[in-house]
C-alpha positions in Angstrom: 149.7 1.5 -35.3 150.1 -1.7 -33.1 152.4 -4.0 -34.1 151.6 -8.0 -32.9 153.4 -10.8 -32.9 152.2 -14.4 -34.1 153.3 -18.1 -34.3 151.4 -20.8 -36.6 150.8 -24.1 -34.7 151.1 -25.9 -38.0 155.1 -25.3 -39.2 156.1 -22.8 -36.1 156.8 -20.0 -38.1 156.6 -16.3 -36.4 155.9 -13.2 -38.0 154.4 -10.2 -36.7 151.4 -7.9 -38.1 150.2 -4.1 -38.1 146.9 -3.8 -37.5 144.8 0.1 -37.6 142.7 -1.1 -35.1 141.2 -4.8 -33.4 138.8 -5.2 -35.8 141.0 -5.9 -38.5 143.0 -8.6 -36.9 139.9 -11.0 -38.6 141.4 -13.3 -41.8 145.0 -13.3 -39.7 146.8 -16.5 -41.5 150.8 -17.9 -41.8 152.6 -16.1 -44.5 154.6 -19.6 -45.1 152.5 -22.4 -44.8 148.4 -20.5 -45.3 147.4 -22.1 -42.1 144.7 -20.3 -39.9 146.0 -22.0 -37.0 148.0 -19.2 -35.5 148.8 -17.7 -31.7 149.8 -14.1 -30.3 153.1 -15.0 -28.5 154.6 -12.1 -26.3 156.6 -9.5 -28.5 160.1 -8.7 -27.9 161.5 -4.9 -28.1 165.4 -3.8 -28.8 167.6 -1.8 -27.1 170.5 -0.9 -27.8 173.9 -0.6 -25.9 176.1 2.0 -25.4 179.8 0.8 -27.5 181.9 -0.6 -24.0 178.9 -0.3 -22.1 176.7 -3.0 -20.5 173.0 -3.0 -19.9 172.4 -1.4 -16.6 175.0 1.7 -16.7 174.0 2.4 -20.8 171.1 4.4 -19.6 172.5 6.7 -16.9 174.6 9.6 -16.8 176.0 8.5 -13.6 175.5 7.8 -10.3 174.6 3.8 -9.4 173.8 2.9 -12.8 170.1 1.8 -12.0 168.8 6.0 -12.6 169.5 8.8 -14.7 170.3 11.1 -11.4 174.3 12.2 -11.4 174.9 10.6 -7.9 173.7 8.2 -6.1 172.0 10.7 -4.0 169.6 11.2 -6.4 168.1 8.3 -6.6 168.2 7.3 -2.8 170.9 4.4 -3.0 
């Protein structure tokens, strides 16, 4: 089920809806302030972080950091 994300032009609140499919997305309003004057703004996704690790190496089991491969000759660096 999609998931989108929404900001009213009329008191900037953001919220996000499920919709089943596009057809639905009709009768879309602000949960805070009623308004039908509401935009799809580009959805953010987590991640997560391994404890003591940073972004780029939390994903690999070694190598350069940037792949999954156990040395950097896997990956071509």
């Amino acid at each position: 089920m999609p998931i989108y994300d929404f900001q009213c032009n009329q008191c900037n609140t953001k919220f996000d809806e499920y919709f089943r499919s596009a057809s639905e997305r009709k009768n879309l309003f602000c949960p805070s302030c009623q308004s039908e004057n509401i935009q799809k703004i580009f959805s953010v996704f987590g991640m997560s972080v391994k404890s003591g690790g940073d972004v780029a190496s939390s994903g690999s089991s070694g190598g350069c950091g940037s792949c999954t491969a156990s040395s950097c000759a896997g990956c071509g660096s």
